[in-house]
Structures are given as structure tokens and as C-alpha cells.
ROBANU-67050 format. One record per residue: residue in three letters; z, x, y of N, C-alpha, C in turn. Coordinates in nm, 3 decimals, decimal comma. Each point is the difference from the previous one (the first is absolute). Layout:
BEGIN
+--------+---------+---------+---------+---------+---------+---------+---------+---------+---------+
| residu |    n.pz |    n.px |    n.py |   ca.pz |   ca.px |   ca.py |    c.pz |    c.px |    c.py |
+--------+---------+---------+---------+---------+---------+---------+---------+---------+---------+
|    Ala |       Z |       X |       Y |       Z |       X |       Y |       Z |       X |       Y |
...
+--------+---------+---------+---------+---------+---------+---------+---------+---------+---------+
This chain:
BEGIN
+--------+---------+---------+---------+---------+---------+---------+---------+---------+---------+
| residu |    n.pz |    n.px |    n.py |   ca.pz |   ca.px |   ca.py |    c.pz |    c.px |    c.py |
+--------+---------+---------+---------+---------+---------+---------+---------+---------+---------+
|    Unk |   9,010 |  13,710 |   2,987 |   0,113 |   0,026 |   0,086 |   0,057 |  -0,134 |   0,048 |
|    Unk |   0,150 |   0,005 |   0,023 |   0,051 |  -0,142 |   0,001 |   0,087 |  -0,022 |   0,162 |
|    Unk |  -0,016 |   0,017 |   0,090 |   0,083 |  -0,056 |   0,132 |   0,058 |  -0,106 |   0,008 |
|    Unk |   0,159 |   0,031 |   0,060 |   0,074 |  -0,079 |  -0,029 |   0,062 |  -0,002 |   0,149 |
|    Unk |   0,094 |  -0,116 |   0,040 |   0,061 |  -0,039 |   0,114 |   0,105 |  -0,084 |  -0,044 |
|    Unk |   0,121 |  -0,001 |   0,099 |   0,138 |  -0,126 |  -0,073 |  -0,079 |  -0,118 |   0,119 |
|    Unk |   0,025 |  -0,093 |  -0,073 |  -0,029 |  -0,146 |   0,071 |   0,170 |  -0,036 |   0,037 |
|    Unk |  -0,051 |  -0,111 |   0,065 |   0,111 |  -0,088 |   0,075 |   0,112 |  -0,013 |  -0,098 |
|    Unk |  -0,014 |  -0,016 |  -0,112 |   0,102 |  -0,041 |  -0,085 |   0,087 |   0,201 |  -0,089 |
|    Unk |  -0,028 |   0,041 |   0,059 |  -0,001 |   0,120 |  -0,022 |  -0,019 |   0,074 |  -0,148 |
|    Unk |  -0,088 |  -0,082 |  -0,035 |  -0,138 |   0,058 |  -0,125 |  -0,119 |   0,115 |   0,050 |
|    Unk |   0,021 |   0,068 |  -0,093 |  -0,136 |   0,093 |  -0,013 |  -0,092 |  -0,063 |  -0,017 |
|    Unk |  -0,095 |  -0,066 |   0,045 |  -0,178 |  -0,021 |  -0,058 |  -0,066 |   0,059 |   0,002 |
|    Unk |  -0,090 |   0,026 |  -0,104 |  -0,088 |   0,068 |  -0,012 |  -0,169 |  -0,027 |  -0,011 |
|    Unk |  -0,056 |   0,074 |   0,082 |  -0,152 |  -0,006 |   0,021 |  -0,104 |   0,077 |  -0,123 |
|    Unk |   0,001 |  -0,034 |  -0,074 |  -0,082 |   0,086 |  -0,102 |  -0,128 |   0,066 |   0,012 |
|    Unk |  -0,072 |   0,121 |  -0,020 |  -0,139 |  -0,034 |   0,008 |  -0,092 |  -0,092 |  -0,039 |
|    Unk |   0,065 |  -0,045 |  -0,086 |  -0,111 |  -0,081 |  -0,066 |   0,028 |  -0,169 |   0,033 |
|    Unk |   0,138 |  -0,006 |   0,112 |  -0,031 |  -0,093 |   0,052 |  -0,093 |  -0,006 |   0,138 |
|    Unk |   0,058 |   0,115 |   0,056 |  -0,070 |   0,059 |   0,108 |  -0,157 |  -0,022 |  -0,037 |
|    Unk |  -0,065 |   0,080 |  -0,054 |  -0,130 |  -0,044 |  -0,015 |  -0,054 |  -0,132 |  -0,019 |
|    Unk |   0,079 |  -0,078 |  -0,103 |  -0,022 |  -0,147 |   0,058 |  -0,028 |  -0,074 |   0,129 |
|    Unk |   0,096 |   0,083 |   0,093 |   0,012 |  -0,043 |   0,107 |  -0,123 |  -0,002 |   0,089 |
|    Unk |  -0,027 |   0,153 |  -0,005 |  -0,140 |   0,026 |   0,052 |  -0,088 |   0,013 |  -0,052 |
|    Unk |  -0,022 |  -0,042 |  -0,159 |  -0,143 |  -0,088 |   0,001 |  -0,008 |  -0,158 |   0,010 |
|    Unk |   0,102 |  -0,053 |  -0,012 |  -0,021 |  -0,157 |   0,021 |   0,026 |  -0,060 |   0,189 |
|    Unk |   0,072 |   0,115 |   0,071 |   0,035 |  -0,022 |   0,091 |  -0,074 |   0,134 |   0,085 |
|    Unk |  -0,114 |   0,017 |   0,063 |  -0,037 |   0,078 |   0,053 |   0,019 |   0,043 |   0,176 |
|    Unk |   0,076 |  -0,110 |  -0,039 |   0,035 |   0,080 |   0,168 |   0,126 |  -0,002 |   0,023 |
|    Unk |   0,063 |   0,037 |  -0,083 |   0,152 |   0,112 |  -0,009 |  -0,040 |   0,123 |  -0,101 |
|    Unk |  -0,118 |   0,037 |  -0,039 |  -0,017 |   0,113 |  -0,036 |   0,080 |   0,142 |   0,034 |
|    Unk |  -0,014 |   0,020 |   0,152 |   0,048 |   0,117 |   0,085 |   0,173 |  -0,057 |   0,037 |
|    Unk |   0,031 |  -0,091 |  -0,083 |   0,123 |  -0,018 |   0,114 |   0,173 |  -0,045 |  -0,084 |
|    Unk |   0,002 |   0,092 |  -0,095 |   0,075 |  -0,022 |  -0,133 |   0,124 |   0,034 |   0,056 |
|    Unk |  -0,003 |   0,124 |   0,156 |   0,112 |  -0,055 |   0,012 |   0,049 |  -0,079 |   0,101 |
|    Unk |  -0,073 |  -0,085 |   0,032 |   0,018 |  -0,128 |   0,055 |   0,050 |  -0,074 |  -0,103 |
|    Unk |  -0,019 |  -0,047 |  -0,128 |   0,032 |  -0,098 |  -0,057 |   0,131 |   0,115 |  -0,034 |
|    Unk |   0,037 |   0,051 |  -0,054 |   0,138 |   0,104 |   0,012 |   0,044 |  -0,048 |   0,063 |
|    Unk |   0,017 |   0,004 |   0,149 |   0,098 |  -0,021 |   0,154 |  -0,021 |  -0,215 |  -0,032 |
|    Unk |  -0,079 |  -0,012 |  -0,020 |   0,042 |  -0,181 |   0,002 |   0,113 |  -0,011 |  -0,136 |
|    Unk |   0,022 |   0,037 |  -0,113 |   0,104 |   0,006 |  -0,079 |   0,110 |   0,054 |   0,019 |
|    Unk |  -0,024 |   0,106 |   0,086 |   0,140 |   0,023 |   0,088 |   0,056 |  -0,033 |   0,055 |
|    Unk |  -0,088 |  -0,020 |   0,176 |   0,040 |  -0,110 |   0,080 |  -0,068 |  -0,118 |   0,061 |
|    Unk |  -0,026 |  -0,068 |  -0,059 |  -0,037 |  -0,112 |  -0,040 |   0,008 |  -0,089 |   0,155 |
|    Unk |  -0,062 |  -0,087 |   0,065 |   0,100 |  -0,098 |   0,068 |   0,017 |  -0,120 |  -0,070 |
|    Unk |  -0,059 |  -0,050 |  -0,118 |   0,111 |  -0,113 |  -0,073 |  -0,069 |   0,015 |  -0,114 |
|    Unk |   0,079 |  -0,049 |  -0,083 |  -0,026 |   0,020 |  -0,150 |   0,034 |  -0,148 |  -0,076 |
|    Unk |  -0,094 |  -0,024 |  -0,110 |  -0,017 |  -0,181 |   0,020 |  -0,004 |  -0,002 |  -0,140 |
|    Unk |   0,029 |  -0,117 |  -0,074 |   0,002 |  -0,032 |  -0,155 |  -0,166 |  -0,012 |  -0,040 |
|    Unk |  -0,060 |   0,064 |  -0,129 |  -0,118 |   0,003 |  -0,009 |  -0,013 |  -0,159 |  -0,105 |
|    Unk |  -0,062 |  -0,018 |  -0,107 |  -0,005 |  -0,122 |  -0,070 |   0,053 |   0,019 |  -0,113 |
|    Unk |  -0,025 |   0,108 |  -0,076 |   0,081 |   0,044 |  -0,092 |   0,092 |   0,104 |  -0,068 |
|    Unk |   0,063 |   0,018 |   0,109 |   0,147 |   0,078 |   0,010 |  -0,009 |   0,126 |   0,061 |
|    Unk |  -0,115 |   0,011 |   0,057 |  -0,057 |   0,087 |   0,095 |   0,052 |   0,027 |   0,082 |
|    Unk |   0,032 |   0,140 |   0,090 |  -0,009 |  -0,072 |   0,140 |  -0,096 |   0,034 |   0,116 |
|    Unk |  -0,035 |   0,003 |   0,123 |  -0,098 |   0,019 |   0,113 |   0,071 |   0,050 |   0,091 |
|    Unk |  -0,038 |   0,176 |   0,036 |   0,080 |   0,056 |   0,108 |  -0,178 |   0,012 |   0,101 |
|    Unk |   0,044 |  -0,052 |   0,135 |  -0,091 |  -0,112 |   0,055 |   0,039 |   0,154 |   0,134 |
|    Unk |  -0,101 |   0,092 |   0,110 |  -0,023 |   0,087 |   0,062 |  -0,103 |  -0,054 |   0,133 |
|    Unk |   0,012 |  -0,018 |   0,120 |  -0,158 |   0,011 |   0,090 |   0,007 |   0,127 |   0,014 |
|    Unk |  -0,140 |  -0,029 |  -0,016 |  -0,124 |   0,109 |   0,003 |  -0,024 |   0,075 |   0,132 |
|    Unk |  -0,055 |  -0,166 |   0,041 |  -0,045 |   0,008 |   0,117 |   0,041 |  -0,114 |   0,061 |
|    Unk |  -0,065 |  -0,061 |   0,139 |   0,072 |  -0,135 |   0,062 |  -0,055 |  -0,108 |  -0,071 |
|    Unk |   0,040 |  -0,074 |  -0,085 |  -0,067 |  -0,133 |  -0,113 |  -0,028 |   0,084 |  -0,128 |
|    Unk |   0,026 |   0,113 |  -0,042 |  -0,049 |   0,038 |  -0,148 |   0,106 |   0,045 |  -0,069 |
|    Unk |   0,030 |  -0,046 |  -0,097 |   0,114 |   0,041 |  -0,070 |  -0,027 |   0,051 |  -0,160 |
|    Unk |   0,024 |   0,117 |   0,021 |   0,018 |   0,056 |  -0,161 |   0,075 |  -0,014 |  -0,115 |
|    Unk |  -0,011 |  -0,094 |  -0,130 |   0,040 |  -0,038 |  -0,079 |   0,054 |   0,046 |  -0,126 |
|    Unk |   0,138 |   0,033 |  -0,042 |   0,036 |   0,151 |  -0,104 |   0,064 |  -0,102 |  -0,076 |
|    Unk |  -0,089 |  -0,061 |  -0,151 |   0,102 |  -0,073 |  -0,092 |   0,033 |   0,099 |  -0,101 |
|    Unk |   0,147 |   0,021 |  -0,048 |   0,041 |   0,042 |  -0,061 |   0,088 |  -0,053 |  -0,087 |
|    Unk |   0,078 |   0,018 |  -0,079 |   0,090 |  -0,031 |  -0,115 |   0,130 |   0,082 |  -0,014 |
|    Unk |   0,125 |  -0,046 |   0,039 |   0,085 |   0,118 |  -0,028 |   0,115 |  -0,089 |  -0,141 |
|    Unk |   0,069 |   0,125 |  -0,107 |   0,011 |   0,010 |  -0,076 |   0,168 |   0,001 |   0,006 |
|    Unk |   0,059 |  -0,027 |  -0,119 |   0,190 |   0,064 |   0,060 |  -0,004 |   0,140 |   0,088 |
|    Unk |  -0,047 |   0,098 |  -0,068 |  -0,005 |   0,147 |   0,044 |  -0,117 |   0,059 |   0,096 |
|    Unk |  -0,128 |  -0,077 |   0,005 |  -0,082 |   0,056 |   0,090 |  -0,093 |  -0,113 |  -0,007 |
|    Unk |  -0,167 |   0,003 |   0,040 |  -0,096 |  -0,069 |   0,036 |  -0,123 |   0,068 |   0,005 |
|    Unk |  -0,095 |  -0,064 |   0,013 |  -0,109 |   0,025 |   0,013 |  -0,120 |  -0,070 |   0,071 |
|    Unk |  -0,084 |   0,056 |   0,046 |  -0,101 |  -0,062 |   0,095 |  -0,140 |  -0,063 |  -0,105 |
|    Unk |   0,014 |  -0,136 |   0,048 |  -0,125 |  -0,061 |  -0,102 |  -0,160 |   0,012 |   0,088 |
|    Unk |  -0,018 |  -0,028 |   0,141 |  -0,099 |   0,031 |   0,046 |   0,057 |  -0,065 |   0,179 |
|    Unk |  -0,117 |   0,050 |   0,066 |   0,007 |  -0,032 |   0,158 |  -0,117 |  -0,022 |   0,023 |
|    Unk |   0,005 |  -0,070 |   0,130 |  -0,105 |  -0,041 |   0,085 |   0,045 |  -0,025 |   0,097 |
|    Unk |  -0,117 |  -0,011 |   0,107 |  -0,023 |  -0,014 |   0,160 |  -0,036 |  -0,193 |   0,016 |
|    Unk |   0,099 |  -0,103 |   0,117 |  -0,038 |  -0,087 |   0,007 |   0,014 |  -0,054 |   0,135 |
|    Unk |  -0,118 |  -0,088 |   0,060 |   0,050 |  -0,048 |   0,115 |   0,058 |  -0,155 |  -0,024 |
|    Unk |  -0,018 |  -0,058 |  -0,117 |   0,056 |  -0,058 |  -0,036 |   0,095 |  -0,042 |  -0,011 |
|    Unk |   0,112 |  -0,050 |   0,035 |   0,118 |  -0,015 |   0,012 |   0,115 |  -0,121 |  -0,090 |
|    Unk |  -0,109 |  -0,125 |   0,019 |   0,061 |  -0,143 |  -0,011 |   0,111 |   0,005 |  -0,182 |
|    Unk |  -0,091 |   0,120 |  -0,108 |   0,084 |  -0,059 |  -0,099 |   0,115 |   0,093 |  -0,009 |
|    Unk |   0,022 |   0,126 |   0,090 |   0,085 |   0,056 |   0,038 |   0,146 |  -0,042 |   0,045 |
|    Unk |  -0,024 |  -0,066 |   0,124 |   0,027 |  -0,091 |   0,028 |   0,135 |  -0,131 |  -0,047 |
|    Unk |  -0,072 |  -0,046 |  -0,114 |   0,043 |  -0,071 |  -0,039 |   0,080 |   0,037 |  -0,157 |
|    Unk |   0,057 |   0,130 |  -0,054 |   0,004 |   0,034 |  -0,088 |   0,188 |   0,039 |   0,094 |
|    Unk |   0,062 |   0,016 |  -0,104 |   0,167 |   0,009 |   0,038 |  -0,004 |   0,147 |   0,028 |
|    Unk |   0,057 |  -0,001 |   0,090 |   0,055 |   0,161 |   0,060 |   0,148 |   0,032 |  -0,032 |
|    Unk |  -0,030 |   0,129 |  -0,075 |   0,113 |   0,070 |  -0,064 |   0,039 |   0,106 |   0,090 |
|    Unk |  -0,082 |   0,057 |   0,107 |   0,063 |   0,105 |   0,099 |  -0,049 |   0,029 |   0,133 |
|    Unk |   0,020 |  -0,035 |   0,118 |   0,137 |  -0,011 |   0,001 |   0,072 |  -0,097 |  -0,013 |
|    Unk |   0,119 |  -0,010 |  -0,031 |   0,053 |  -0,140 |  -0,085 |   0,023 |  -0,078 |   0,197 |
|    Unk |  -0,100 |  -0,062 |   0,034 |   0,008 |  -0,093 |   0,093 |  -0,050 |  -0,112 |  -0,032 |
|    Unk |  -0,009 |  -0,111 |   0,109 |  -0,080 |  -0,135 |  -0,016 |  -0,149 |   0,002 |   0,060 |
|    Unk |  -0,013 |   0,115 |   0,088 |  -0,162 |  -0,033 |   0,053 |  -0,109 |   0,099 |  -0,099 |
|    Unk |  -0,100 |  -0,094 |  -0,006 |  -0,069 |   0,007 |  -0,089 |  -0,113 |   0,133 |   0,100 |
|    Unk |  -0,001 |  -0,008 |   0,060 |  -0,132 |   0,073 |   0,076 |  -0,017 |   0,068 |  -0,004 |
|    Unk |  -0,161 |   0,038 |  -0,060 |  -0,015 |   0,129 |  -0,051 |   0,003 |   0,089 |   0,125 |
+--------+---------+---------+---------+---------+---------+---------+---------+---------+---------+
């Protein structure tokens, strides 16, 4: 089964099962929370250039944890490559922000 949401750029992406399961076996603690990573591709609070043509729709979690949704979108639609949970921030950060089209970087 395939769940889908329009992102910022108003593309369909799509969550596959079989990316989905990726998700929660390499990433076990977004197991229960698929549609959490759903609602961060939706509404996102910034969305950032990944390294290779990627991009990072970037969600808090919680206060310092931010949930990580890289995906790929296409002329006509997109797709979700994998997510994760980070308190990590710094290479975030420093990567160009595509939305919202402002100058402050802060996550």
C-alpha cells in the first residue's frame, strides 16, 4: 500500500511500503509514527537542499528533536527515500534553505 501527501511544491510524494518498512527496520523509533513523517512532508517547518538533489523536509518532534523526511520529487510527483529522528542539528543548519524562501537559517 502506497500513502501519499502534496508537499510544498505542490507534488504528490509518495511513501511506499516497502519504503516504509525500511524506515522501521533501519529506523526503529519511528516505527509507530508514519504518520508523523506524513504531516513533516506536508507541513514541514523548513525544507533544506539534501547533497544530491534531494531534498530535507525538517519537523520538531519535540523541544530539540527534529524529524527528518528526505525525499526526491520528480516533474510530476516524488517520493520518500527514508527518515529519521535528530538532535543534531549543525549539518542542517548549514545546508541552503529552499522553504521558507527566507534568510534565517534556524531550525
Amino acid at each position: 500500500m502506497t500513502d501519499s501527501v502534496t508537499s510544498k511544491n505542490g507534488l504528490s510524494i509518495r511513501l511506499t511500503a516497502e519504503r516504509w518498512a525500511h524506515i522501521a527496520d533501519e529506523h526503529g523509533e519511528l516505527a509507530g509514527s508514519k504518520e508523523e513523517v506524513l504531516r513533516a512532508l506536508k507541513d514541514p517547518k523548513r525544507i533544506v537542499e539534501g547533497g544530491g538533489g534531494e531534498l530535507l523536509a525538517i519537523r520538531e518532534v519535540e523541544v530539540g528533536k527534529y524529524l527528518v523526511v528526505v525525499y526526491r520529487e520528480g516533474v510530476e510527483d516524488g517520493f520518500v527515500i527514508t527518515a529519521f529522528l535528530t538532535r543534531r542539528t549543525r549539518s542542517l543548519e548549514r545546508r541552503k534553505q529552499l522553504w521558507p524562501s527566507q534568510t534565517s537559517k534556524s531550525i
